[in-house]
Each structure stands twice: as C-alpha cells, then as structure tokens.
C-alpha positions as CSV (number, residue, x, y, z in Angstrom):
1,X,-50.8,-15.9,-19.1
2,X,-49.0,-13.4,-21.0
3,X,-45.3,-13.7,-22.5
4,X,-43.6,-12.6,-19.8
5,X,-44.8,-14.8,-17.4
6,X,-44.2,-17.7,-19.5
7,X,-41.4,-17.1,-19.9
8,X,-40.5,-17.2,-15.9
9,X,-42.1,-20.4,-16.3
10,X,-40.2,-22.1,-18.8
11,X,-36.9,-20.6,-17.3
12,X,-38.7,-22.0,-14.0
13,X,-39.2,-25.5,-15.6
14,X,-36.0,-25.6,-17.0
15,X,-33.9,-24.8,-13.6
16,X,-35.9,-27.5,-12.1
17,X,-34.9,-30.0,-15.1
18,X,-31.2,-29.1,-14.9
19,X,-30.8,-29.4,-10.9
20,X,-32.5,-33.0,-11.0
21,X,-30.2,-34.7,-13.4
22,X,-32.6,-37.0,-15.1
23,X,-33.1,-35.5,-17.8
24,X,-30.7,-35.1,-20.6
25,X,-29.3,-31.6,-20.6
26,X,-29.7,-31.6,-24.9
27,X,-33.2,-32.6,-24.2
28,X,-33.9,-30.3,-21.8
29,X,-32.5,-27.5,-24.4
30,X,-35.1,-28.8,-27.4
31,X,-37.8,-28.9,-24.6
32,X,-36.9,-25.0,-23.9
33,X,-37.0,-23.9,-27.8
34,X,-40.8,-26.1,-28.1
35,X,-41.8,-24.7,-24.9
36,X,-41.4,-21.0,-25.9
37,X,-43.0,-21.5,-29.5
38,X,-45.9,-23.7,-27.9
39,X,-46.5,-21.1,-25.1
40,X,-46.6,-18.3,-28.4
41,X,-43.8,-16.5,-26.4
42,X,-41.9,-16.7,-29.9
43,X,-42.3,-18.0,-33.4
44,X,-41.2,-21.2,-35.1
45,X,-38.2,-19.8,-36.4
46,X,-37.4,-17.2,-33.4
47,X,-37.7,-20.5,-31.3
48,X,-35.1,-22.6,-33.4
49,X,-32.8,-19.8,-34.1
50,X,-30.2,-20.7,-31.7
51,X,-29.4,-23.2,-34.3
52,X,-28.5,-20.9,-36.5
53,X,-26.7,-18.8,-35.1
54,X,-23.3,-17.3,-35.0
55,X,-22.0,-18.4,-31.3
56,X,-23.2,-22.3,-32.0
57,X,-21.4,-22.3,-35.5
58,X,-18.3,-20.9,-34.1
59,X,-18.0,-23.2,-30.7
60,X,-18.6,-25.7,-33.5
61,X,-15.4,-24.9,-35.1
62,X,-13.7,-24.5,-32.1
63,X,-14.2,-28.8,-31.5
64,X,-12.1,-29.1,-34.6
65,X,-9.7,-27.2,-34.3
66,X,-9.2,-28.8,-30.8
67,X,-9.5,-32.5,-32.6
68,X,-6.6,-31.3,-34.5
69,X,-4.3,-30.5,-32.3
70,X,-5.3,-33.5,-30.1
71,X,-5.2,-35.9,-33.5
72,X,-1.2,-34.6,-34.6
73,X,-0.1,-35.2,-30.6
74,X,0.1,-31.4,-30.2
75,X,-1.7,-32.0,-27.1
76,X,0.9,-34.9,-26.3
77,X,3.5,-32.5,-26.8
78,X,2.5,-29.3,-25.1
79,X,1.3,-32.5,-22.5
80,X,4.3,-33.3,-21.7
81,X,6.2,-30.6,-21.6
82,X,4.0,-29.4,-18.7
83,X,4.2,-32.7,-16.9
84,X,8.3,-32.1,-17.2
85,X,8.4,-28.5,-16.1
86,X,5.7,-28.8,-13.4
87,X,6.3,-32.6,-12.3
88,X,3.0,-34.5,-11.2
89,X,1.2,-32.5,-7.8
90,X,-2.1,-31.7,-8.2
91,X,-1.9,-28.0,-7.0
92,X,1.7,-26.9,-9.2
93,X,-0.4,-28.4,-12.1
94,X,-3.7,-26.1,-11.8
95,X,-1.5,-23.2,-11.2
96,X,0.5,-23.3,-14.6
97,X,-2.7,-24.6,-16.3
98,X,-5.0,-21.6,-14.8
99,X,-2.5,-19.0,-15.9
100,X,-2.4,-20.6,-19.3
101,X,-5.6,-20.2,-19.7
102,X,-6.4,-17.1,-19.0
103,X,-3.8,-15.6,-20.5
104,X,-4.4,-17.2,-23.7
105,X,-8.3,-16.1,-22.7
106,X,-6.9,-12.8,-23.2
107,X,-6.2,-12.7,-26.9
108,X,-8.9,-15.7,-27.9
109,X,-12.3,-16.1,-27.0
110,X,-12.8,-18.1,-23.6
111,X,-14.5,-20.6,-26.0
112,X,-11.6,-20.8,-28.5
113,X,-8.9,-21.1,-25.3
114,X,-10.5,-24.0,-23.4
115,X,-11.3,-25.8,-26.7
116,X,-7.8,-26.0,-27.4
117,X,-6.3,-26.4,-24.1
118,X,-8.9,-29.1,-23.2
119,X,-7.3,-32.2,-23.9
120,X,-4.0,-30.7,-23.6
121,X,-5.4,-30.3,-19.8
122,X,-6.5,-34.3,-20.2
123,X,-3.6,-35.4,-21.1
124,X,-1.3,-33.8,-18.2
125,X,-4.1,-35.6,-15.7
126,X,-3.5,-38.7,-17.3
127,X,0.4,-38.6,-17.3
128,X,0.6,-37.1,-13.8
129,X,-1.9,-40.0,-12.6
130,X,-4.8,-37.4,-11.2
131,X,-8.5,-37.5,-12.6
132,X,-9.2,-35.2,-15.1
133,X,-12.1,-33.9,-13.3
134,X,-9.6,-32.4,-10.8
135,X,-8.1,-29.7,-13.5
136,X,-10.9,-29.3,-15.5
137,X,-13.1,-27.2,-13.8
138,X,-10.2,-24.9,-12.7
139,X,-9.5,-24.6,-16.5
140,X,-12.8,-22.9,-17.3
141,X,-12.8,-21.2,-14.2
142,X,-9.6,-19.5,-14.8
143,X,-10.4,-19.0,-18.9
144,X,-13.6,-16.7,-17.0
145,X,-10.6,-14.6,-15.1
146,X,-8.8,-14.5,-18.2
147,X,-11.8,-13.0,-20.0
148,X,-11.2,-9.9,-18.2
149,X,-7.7,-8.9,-18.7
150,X,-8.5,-7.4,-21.9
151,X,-11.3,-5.6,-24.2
152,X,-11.7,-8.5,-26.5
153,X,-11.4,-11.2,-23.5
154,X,-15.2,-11.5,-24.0
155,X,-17.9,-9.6,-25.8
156,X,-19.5,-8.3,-22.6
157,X,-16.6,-6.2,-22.4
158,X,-17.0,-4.7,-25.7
159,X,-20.7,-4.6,-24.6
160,X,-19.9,-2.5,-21.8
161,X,-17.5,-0.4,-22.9
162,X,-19.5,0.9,-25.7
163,X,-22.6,1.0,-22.9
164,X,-20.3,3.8,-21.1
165,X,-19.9,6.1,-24.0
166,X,-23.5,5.7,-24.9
167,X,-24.3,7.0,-21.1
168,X,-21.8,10.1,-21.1
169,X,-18.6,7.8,-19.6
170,X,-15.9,7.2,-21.5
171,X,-14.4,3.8,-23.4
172,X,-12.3,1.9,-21.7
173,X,-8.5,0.7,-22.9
174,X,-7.7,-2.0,-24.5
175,X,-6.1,-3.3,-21.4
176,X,-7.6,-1.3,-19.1
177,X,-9.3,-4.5,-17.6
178,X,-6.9,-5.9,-16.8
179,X,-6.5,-3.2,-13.6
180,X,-9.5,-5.7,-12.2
181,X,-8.6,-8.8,-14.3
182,X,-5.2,-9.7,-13.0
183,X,-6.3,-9.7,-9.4
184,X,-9.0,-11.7,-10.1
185,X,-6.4,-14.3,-11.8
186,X,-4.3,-14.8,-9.2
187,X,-7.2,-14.7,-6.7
188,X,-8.9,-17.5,-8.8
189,X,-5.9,-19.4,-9.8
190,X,-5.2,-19.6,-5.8
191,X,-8.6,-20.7,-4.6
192,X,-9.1,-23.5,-7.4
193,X,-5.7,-24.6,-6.8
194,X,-5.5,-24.8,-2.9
195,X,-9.4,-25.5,-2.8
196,X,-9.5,-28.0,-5.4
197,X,-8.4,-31.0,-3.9
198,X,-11.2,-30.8,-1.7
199,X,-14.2,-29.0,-3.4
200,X,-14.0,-31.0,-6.9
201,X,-15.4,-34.6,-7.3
202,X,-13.5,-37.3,-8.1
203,X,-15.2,-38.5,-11.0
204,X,-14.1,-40.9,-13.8
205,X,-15.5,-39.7,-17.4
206,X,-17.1,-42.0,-19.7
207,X,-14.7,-41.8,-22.0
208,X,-11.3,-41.6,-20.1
209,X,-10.5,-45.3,-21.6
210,X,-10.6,-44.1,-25.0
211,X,-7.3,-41.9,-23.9
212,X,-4.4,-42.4,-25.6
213,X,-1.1,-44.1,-23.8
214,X,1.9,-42.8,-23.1
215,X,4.3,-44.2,-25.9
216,X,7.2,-44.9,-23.8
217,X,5.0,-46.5,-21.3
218,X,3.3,-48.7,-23.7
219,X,6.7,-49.8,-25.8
220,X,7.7,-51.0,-22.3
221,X,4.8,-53.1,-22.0
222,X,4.6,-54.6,-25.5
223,X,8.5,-55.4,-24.9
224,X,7.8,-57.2,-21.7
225,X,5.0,-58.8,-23.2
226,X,6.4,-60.6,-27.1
227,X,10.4,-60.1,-25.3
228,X,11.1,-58.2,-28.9
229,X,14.2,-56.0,-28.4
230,X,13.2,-52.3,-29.8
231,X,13.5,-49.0,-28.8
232,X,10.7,-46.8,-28.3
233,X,11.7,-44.2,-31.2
234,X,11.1,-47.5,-34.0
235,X,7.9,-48.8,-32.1
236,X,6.4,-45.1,-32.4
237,X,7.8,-42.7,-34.8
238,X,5.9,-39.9,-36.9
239,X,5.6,-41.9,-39.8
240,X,5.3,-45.6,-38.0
241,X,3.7,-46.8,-35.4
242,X,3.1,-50.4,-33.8
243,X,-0.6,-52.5,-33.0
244,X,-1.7,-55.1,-31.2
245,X,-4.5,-57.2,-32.5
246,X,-6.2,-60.3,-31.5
247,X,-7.0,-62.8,-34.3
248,X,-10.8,-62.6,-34.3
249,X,-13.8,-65.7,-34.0
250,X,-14.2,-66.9,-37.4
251,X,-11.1,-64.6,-38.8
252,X,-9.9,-65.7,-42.3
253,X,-6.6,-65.7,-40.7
254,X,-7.8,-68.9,-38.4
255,X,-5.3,-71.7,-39.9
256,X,-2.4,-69.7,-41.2
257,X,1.3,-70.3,-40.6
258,X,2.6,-67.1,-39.5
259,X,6.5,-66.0,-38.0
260,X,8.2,-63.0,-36.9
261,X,9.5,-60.9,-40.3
262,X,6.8,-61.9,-42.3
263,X,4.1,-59.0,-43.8
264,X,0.3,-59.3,-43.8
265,X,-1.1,-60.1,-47.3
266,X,-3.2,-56.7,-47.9
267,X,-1.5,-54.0,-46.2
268,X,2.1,-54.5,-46.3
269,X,2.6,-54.6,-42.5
270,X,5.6,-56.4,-40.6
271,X,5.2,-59.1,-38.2
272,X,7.0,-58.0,-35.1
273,X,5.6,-60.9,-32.5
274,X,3.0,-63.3,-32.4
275,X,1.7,-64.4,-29.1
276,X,-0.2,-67.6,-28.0
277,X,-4.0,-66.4,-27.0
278,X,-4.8,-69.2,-24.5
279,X,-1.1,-69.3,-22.6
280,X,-2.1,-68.3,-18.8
281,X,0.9,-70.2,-17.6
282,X,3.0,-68.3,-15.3
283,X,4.6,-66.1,-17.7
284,X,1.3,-65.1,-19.8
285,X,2.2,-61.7,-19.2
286,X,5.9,-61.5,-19.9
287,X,7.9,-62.9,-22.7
288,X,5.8,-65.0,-24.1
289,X,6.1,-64.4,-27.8
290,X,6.4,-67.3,-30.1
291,X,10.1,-67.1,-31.2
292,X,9.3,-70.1,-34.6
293,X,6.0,-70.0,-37.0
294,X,2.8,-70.2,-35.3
295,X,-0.4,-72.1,-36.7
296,X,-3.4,-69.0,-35.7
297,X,-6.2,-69.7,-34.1
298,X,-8.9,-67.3,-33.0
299,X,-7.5,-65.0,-29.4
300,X,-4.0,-65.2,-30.8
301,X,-2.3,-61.9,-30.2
302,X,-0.2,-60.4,-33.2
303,X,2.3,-57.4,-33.2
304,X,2.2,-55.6,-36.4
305,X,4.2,-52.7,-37.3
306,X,3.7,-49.8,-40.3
307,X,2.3,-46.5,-41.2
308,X,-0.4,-45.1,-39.4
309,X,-2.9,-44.8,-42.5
310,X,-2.4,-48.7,-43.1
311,X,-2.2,-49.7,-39.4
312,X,-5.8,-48.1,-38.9
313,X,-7.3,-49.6,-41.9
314,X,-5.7,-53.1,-41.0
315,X,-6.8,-52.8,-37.5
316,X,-10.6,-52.0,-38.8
317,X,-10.9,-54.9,-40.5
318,X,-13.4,-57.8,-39.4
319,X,-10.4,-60.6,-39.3
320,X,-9.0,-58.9,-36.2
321,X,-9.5,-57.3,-33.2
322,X,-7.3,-53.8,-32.0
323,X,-6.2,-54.1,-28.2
324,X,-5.9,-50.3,-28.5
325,X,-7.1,-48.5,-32.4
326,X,-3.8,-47.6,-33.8
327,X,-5.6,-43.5,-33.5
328,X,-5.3,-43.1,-30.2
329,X,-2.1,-44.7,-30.0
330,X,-0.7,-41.6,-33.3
331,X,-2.0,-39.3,-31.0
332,X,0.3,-39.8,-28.1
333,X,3.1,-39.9,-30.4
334,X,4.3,-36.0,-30.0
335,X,4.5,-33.6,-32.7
336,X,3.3,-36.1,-35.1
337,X,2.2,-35.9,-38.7
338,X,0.0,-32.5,-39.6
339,X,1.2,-31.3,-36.3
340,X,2.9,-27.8,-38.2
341,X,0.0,-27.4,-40.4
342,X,-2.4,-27.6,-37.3
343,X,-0.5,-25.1,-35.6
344,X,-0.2,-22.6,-38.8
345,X,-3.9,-22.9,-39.1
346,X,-4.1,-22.6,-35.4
347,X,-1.7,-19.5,-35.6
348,X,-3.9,-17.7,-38.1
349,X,-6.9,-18.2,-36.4
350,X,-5.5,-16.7,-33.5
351,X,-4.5,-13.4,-35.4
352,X,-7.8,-13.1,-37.2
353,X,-9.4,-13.5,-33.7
354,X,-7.4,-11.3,-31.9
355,X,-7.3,-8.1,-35.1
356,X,-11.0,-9.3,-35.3
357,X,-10.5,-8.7,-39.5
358,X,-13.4,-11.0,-40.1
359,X,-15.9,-12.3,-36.9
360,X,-15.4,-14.8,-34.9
361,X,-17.3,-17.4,-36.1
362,X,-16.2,-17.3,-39.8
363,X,-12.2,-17.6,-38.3
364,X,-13.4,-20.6,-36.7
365,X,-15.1,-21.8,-39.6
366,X,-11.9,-21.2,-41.9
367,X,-9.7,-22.5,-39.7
368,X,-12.4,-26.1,-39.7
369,X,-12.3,-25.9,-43.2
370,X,-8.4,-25.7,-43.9
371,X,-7.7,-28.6,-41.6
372,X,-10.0,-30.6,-43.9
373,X,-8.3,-29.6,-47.0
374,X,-4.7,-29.6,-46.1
375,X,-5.6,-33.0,-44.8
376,X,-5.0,-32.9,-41.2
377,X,-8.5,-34.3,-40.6
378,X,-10.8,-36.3,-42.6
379,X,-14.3,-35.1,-42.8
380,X,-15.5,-38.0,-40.6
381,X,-13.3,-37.0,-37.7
382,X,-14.6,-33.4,-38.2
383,X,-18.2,-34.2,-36.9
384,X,-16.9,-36.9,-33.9
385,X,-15.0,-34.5,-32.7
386,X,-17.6,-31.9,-32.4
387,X,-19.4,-32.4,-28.8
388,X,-23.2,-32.4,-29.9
389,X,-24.5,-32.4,-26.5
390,X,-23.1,-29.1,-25.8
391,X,-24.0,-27.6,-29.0
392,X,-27.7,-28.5,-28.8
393,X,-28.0,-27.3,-25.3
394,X,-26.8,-23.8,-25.9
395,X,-28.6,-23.4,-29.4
396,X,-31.6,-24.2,-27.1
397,X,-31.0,-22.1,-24.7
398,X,-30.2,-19.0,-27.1
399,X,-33.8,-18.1,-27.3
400,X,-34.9,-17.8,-23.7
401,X,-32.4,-15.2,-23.4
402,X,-34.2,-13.3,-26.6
403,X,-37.0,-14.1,-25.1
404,X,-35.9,-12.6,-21.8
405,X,-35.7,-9.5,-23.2
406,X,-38.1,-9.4,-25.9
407,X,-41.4,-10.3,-23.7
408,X,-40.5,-7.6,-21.2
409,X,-39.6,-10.3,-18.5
410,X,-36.5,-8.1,-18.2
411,X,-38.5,-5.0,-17.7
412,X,-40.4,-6.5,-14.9
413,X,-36.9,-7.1,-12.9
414,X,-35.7,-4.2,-13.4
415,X,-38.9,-2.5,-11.7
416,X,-38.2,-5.1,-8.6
417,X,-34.9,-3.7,-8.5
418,X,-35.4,-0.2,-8.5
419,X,-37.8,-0.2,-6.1
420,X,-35.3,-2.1,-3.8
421,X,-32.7,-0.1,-4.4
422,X,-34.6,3.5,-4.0
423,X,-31.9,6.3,-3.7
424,X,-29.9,5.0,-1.3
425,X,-25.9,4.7,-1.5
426,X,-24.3,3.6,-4.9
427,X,-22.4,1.0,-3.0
428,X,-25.3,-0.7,-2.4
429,X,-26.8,-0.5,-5.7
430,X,-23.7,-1.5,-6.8
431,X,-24.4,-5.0,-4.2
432,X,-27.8,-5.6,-5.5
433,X,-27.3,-5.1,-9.3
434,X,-24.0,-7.5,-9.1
435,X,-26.0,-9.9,-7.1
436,X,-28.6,-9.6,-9.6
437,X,-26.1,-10.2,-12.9
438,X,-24.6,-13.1,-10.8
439,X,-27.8,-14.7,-10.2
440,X,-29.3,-14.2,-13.6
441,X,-26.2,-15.4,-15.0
442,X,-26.0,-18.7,-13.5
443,X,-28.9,-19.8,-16.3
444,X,-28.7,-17.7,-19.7
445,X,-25.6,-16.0,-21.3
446,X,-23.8,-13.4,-19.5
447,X,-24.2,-11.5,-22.7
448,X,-27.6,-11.4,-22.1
449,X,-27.8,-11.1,-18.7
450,X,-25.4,-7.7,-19.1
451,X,-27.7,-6.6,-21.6
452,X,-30.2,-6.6,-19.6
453,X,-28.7,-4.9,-16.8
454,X,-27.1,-2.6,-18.1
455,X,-30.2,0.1,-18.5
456,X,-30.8,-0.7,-14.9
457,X,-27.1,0.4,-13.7
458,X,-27.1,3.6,-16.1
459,X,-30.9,4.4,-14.8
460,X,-29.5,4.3,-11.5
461,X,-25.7,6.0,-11.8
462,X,-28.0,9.2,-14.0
463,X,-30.8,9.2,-11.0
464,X,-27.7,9.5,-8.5
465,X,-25.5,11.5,-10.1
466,X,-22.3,9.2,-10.1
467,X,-20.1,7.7,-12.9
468,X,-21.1,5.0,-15.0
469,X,-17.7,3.5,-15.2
470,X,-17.7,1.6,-12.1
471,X,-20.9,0.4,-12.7
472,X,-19.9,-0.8,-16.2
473,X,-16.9,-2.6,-14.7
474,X,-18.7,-4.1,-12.2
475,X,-20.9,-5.5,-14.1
476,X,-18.6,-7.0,-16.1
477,X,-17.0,-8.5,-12.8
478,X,-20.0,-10.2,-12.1
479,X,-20.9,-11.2,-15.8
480,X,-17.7,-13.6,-15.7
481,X,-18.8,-14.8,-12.4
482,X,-20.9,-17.7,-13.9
483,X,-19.6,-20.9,-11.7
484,X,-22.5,-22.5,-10.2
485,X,-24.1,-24.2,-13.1
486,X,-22.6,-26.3,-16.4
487,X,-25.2,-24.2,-18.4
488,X,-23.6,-20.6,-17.4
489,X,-21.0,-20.3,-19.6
490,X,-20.5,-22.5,-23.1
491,X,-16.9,-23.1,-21.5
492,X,-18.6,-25.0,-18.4
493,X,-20.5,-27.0,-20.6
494,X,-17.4,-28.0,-22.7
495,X,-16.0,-29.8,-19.6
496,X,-18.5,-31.4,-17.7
497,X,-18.4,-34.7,-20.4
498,X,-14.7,-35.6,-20.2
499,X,-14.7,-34.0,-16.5
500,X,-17.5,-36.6,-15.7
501,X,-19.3,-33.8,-13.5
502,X,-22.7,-33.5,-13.1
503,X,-25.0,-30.2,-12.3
504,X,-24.4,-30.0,-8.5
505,X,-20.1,-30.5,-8.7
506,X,-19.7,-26.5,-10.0
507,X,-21.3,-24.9,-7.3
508,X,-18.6,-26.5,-4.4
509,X,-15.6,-24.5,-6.0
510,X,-17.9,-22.0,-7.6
511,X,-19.4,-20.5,-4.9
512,X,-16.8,-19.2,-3.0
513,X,-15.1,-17.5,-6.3
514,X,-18.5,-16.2,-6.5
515,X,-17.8,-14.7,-3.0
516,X,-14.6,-13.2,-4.5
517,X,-15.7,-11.9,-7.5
518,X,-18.6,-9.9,-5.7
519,X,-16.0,-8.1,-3.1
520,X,-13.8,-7.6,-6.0
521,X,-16.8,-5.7,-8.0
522,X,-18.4,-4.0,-4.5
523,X,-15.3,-2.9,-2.8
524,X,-12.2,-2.9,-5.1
525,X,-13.6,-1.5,-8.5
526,X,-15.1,1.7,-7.1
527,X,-11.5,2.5,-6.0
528,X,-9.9,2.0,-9.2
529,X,-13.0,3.4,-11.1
530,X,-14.4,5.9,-8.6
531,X,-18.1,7.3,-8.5
C-alpha cells in the first residue's frame, strides 16, 4: 500500500478509536505517531515531531499562566464578579461568558483565551450551583466565533489572507472579519445559550471535588461547626487563612493536652477550636467545639489558623489529616497574594500576543517562566497544572496532518472534488468545498485542513472566473466550524476533562452551529464578499 493510502487508514483507525471511548485519547495519539513511522508513511523524527513543536510548547504555557490566575483567586475574583452582575440562570450566565470569550479570542489566541477563562468559567458553575459541563462547551464554542472577528483571531485567517494576494485578491483588514465574525457571535452565543440546557450532558468531572469553596460559605460552616465567633475577613484574608485537620492514626500528637489560644510546636499556628472526633450526639454538627483543654486522640478535629505558606506545610505533614488542603481553600480567597504580578505578566503577554513582536509560543513561554521567578508559582505547580492528556494527544496528532499533505492524500481529495464539482455554479462549489473543510476539520487542525483546501478553492474561483475573496472567507467560516469532535480544535480538548464530556456530547450542540456556520459561509459571505 502506498503512503497515501496509509495514511486514510491510520486517520481511519484513529476515528474509529476516538468514537468508541475505550481507548485513552493520549494513547490513541502515540498509537497515530508509531502507526505513521511503522507504516514508513514518515520517519522517526517526522513521526515524533509534534512533540516538538511550536503549538504543543505554547498551549503548554498557556496551562500556567491559567494555574496562575486560578492559584492568586483571580479566577475567584473575576468569579464572582460575574455571579453578582449576572446572578445564577444558566442561560444569562453563557451569554456574558460566550461574549467574553470571543471577544478576548479576538486579541489572544483561542488557546490563550479559554486557558485563562477556564476555571474562571468553573468557578461561576460552582457558585451559581450548575455543572460545569453546562458552560463549558459554550466557552470553546464561542472562543471559535471569536476567532473570526479579527486577522490575528486565529492563524487560518492570516493563512487566508495572505492565500488571496498570492491568487490575484487582495488582503483583507485587520477587522475586516469581523463583517462575518460578529454575526456568527451572536448567532452562536444564542444557540449555545437557549440550546444548552437541553443539548449538553449533565456530567460531573473527576475532579470537581478538588474545587475550591466559597470563603464566606465555608467561614459559615466552620462557625457553626467549633461555635468560634469570627468574621469571615480574619478566617480568610490575603496573608491568613484558616484549616481543618483531623488528628491522624498513630499521629505524634495522640496524647497531647491541647486548648483554644495555644500554637502548634513547629509552625507557629494558632489554635482556634478543637473538636471531639467520635461526638455523633445530636449536635455533632453544630457547636461542638471543646471550649477547656482537650487530651487528642486519633479523628479529633483541630482548627488552625496562619499564613498560607505554613498552613500548607502543616497540613502536609503525616501527624494530620486536611479536611480541605489549605491551596484550594487560598484560591477562593479573591485577589489574593501574586494576584498583581499574575495579571502584569498576564497583561504583557497579552500585548506581545496581540503586536505579535516575538511568536506566540515564546510569549507563552516567557510569561511561564516569569511566574516562576517572581514567585507566583513554584516549579512543581508548573507541571500539575499543565493538562498532559491534551498535550500528548495533539503532539500526536500533529503529524497526520503533515502527513496529510505530504503523501499526496490531500491531492487525491482534491481530484474527488473537482470532479464533483465540474463547472457548475460557484455557489455550489462554494457548498461542497465548505462541506469538505467542515468534514476534514472535525479530525486534524483546521490549519491544516485550510491548507489543504485552499489550492482547491483558488483552482476552482481561476477555472470560473470569480473572486477569490469569498472563497477565502468562506473557508475560514467553515475552518472555525470544528464542533463535533474533542479532537477538532486544542480548545475542545482543553474542556472535555473538567467538563467531564466524552467524544459523542460535542456533536448534540455542535451540529446545529455547524448548520449555521455553513448558511453563514454559502449564503451570507458571497453578499458581503461578492464573486
């Protein structure tokens, strides 16, 4: 079999592995890169260069700089502040969200503006009581609209726009897309919103338990629960915060005398309440805490209060166990510690992104790398925040699209098309070479799937002697239209974990945007861009 028709097969093979579910998408992604260098469709290192390259690194980046504003309550802030403004229904809240997104889309990458706004978009699900797999989708969704209302929304515009002059057209504006982006953001922004409630799963992610609470919430319950009189503001401050531990089996501590206004031997902390572990009396759950001294014994509950730094490094230590780690409870805390020098960082990142002075992935990577030195994150908290999953899979999948390309496989579509389309009306070219950018993709980048169709639509505007500017816009229409699989877009894959969706949930909501986005690129775009 030659390379081409490998590489159907392994795209083949692949479809087939992400539809059924049992296989681990970052598995399936290896298994792509071994297939094509088993097959001899590409070398070791063509086969393996995903991992290497520039996209991977800088959606990479983008996880810190997310961890970072999630870490100094950014999130909790920005959080909240939605919550207030747009109370708690489902449908207000994927409106204000959706047009956040896209237009911060518009002067970041898609990749850079749903990494941040991630768990800022968590966060407002967990306050307003909804499941986060509600919003999420219609945040990447709407970052895709976003993508077009400008020329560096996303590199297939840039892709495009240089495609035109190459043909004879002419560039396009700087905001020039945005005559077919902001249409398609209030079109999308209205269907995730009013179809939501009904076309998204209700799904619980794996790790919504390791969210953190909301402060005010939580001081109420620890009040109710050791009947200690303080306010939320000394409970959790910037600087201070509060934990609950449970003396652990075999704990050094088992035998000490403690009381309330005492401090813990090695870190300095205040004893605010210590509880009885084995009281299940009628009033276990309110007012129970032990108002003299209190011999410990292992499952007795202590209330400690101090700094952050020393709270964690008490609460990781074998005599005791945390109720909730003292880091998820800093990051609820709003506007917290490093919170200015996250957003500088952010801010500057932003700018570099948006003049594109250096590429994107070394602003990504400078912006990682200054949150580590100005100490807003420790090096360990750079790599757990970093998603793995998703970066495997779309280093994996990087070299199918090369190899799309390179093996002619693109070649032999492009001859299927042609002879479909014959010479018939541009409008229906139009239809068919949309249909075929939407289809394509669904499975490898829609930088790559332009790419390839892009000598197909100027073949066909030069053999019917129309512009190529609609069929340039069009295309990029289509190439945002990538909402029936998690593997589409980098941005789909970024929510599927804390969205808990699996491969089938996209294509509910996705579809009929799909619908949209086609009418929008057939009917609409010709009549801003005529032939």
């Amino acid at each position: 079999m030659d390379p081409a028709g490998w590489t159907f097969v392994i795209l083949g093979l692949a479809v087939v592995a992400f539809v059924s579910g049992r296989v681990p998408l970052a598995l399936v992604s290896v298994g792509v890169a071994l297939a094509l260098w088993a097959t001899g469709v590409l070398t070791l290192g063509e086969a393996f260069a995903g991992f290497g390259d520039p996209t991977v690194l800088f959606i990479a980046s983008l996880f810190v700089v997310s961890e970072a504003l999630d870490a100094t309550g950014v999130t909790a802030w920005l959080g909240h502040q939605v919550v207030t403004r747009a109370g708690t229904g489902r449908a207000r809240l994927t409106v204000i969200i959706g047009l956040l997104a896209a237009v911060l889309t518009a002067f970041i990458s898609i990749n850079g503006a749903v990494a941040a706004l991630l768990p800022v978009v968590v966060v407002v699900a967990v306050r307003a009581g909804i499941l986060p797999s509600k919003l999420l989708l219609p945040l990447a969704f709407a970052a895709s609209a976003g993508s077009l209302l400008t020329l560096t929304g996303t590199p297939v515009n840039i892709v495009v726009s240089e495609a035109a002059v190459a043909a004879g057209g002419r560039e396009f504006g700087f905001f020039e897309f945005a005559l077919a982006g902001i249409p398609l953001v209030l079109l999308t922004v209205a269907i995730v919103a009013l179809g939501g409630g009904r076309l998204l799963p209700a799904r619980t992610a794996e790790r919504l338990a390791d969210l953190a609470p909301d402060p005010r919430e939580h001081a109420q319950t620890l009040r109710d629960s050791y009947d200690v009189d303080l306010d939320t503001a000394r409970l959790f401050s910037v600087r201070e915060g509060v934990a609950e531990v449970l003396v652990a089996p075999r704990s050094r501590l088992i035998g000490r005398t403690v009381s309330v206004g005492m401090t813990t031997r090695d870190e300095n902390l205040v004893i605010l309440a210590v509880r009885r572990g084995d009281d299940d009396g009628p009033n276990a759950s309110r007012g129970t805490g032990v108002a003299g001294a209190l011999v410990l014994q292992a499952g007795d509950a202590v209330l400690v209060q101090g700094p952050w730094a020393a709270l964690t490094r008490y609460a990781q230590s074998p005599d005791v166990i945390a109720v909730t780690p003292p880091q998820t409870l800093q990051r609820a805390v709003p506007w917290g510690r490093g919170a200015k020098r996250a957003i500088g960082i952010l801010a500057v990142m932003v700018v570099l992104l948006a003049t594109g002075l250096v590429p994107a992935p070394v602003a990504g990577l400078l912006a990682a790398g200054a949150l580590v030195l100005t100490g807003v994150l420790t090096v360990p908290q750079t790599y757990r925040s970093i998603s793995w999953t998703t970066v495997i899979l779309i280093a994996g999948m990087i070299p199918l699209s090369s190899a799309f390309v390179s093996t002619g496989a693109a070649d032999v579509v492009a001859a299927a098309v042609l002879r479909v389309i014959g010479s018939g009306s541009p409008r229906v070219a139009l239809l068919v070479l949309c249909l075929l950018t939407m289809v394509l993709g669904q499975f490898i980048s829609n930088v790559a799937t332009v790419l390839v169709v892009i000598p197909i639509a100027v073949a066909i505007s030069q053999t019917l002697g129309v512009s190529v500017q609609p069929f340039m816009m069009a295309l990029t229409v289509a190439g945002a239209a990538a909402f029936l699989t998690p593997v589409a877009t980098p941005v789909n894959l970024m929510v599927m974990q804390p969205g808990g969706y699996r491969f089938g949930d996209y294509g509910k909501l996705g579809l009929p945007l799909m619908v949209v986005y086609l009418a929008v690129a057939v009917l609409y775009v010709p009549l801003i861009w005529p032939f």
